[in-house]
C-alpha positions in Angstrom: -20.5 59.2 59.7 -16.6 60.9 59.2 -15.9 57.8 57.2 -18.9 57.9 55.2 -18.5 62.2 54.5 -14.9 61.2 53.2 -15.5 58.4 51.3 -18.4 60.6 49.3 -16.0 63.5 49.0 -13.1 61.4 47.7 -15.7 60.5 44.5 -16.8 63.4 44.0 -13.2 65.1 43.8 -12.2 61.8 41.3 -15.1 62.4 39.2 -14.4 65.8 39.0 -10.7 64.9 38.2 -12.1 62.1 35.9 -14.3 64.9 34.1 -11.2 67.4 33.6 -9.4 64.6 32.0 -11.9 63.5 29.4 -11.3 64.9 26.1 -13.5 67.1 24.2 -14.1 65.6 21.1 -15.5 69.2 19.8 -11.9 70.7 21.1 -9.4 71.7 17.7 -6.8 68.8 17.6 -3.0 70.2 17.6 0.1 69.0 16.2 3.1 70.9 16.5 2.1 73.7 12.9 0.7 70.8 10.5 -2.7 72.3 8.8 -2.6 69.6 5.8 -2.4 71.3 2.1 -2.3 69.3 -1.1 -3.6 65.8 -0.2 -2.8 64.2 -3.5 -3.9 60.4 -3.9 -2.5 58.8 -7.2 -4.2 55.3 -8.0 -2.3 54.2 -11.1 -3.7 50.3 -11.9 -3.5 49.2 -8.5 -3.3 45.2 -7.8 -6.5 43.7 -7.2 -6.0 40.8 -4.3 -7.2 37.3 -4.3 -11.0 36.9 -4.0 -11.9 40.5 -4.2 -14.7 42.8 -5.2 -13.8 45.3 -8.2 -13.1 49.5 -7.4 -12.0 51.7 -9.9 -9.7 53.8 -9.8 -12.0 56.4 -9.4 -14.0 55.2 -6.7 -10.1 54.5 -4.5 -8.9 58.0 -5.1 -12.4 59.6 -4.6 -12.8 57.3 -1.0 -9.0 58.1 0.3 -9.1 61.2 -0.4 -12.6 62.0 1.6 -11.4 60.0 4.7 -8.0 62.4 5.3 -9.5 65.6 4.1 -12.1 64.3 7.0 -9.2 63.4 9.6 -6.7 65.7 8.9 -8.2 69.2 8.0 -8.9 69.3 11.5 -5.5 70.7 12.3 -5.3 74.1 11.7 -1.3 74.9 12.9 0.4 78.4 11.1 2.9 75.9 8.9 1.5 73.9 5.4 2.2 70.6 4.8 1.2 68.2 1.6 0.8 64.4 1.5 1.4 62.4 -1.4 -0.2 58.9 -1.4 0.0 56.2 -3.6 -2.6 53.4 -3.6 -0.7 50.1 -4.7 -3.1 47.2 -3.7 -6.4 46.5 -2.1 -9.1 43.5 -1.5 -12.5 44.2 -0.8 -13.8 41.0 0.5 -16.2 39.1 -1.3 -18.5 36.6 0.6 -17.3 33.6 1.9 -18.3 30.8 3.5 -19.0 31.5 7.2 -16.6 29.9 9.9 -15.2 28.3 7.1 -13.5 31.0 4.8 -14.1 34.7 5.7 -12.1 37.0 3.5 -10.9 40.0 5.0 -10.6 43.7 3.2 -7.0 45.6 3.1 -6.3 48.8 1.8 -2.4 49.2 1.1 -0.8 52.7 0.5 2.3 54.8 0.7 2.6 57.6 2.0 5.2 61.1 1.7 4.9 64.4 3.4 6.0 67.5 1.9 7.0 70.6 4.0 5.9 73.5 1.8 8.5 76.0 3.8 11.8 73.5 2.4 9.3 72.4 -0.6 11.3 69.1 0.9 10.1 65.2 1.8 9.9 64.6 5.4 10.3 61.0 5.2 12.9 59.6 2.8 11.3 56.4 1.7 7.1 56.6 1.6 5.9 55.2 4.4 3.5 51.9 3.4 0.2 51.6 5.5 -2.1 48.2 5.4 -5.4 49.5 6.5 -7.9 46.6 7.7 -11.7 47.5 8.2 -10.7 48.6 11.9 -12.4 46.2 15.2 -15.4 48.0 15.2 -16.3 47.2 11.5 -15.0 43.7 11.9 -17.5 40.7 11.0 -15.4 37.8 12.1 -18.3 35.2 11.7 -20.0 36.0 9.1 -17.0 38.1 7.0 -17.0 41.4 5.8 -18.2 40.6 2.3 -21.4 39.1 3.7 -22.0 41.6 6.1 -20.8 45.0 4.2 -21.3 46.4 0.8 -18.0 47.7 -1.3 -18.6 50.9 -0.6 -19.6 49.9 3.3 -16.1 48.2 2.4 -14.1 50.8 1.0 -15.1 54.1 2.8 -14.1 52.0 6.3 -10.8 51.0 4.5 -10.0 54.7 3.8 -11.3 55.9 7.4 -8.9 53.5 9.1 -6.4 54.6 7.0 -6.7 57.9 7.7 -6.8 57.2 11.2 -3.3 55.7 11.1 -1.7 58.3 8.8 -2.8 60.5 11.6 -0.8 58.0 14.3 2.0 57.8 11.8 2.3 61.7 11.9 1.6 62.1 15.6 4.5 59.4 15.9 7.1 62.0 14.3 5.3 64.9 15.9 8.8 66.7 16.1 8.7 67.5 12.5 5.9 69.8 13.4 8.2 71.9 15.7 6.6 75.5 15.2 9.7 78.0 13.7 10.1 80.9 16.6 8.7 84.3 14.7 7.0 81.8 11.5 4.3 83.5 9.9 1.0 81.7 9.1 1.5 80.2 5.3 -1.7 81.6 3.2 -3.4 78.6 1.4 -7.2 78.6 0.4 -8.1 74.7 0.3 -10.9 75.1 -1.8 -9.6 77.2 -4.4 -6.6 74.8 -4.7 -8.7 71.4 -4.5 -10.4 73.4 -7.7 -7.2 73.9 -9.5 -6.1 70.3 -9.2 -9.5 68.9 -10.3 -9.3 71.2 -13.6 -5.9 69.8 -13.9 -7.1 65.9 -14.1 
């Protein structure tokens, strides 16, 4: 009876740990003072791999862009920082022939962070990304181009690689070190976002 009072005790007090320890995905993300500010995507003639579907220029930039505005504006630190990223190459699989050839989609971009404080580049060379459609949007049978439209294609690309500039930055979290006494830098994301569209 002791034994049994324990053993119901000791899961209740690990699911109770277990619950603490789960993370609220409505909680604000932090990193160090990042709140993102320009997100500038340039897609200037990008190379077109082997076997793939056609995207224009537009429809890269307009997809990229979405996905970290989406991943990154989450942040909302006192310090502004602006990423520049250059879309070089993609391949949005077309179909193939199942368990025989099964093209797979890439999405390859570089990437630069600017710290608006310095107006200076965080990373001295850009770092290049290669952004597959992720495991959950994987269709290793069938292939991706059976299975997924381009634009199914595409906004996954740009999600995943959203998802690993986000691991990239959390990987060199210590250039987000808040400055002791730092004010919060003013920016209004909309009105800017409006004053670059005017501009292209």
């Amino acid at each position: 009876m002791i034994r049994t009072a324990a053993r119901t005790l000791s899961a209740v007090a690990l699911a109770a740990l277990a619950a603490c320890a789960t993370p609220d995905p409505d909680a604000q993300p932090e990193l160090g003072d990042f709140r993102l500010g320009h997100n500038v995507v340039l897609v200037d003639a990008p190379q077109k791999g082997p076997f793939s579907r056609e995207a224009s220029d537009a429809e890269l930039k307009a997809a990229l862009t979405e996905a970290v505005e989406e991943r990154l504006a989450r942040y909302d630190g006192d310090g502004l920082y602006h990423l520049g990223i250059a879309i070089g190459a993609y391949v949005l699989a077309q179909p193939g022939v199942p368990l025989v050839y099964t093209p797979k989609s890439v999405l390859v971009f570089e990437v630069t962070v600017f710290d608006n404080s310095t107006q200076q580049k965080l990373n001295e060379e850009p770092h290049r990304i290669y952004a597959f459609e992720g495991l959950q949007n994987m269709a290793p049978v069938v292939g991706s181009g059976i299975a997924r439209s381009k634009e199914e294609q595409l906004d996954n690309l740009a999600a995943e690689g959203a998802r690993l500039i986000e691991d990239w930055l959390r990987e060199n979290e210590a250039w987000f070190e808040p400055e002791p006494g730092a004010g919060r830098t003013p920016f209004d994301r909309e009105a800017e976002k409006a004053k670059l569209q005017a501009l292209n």
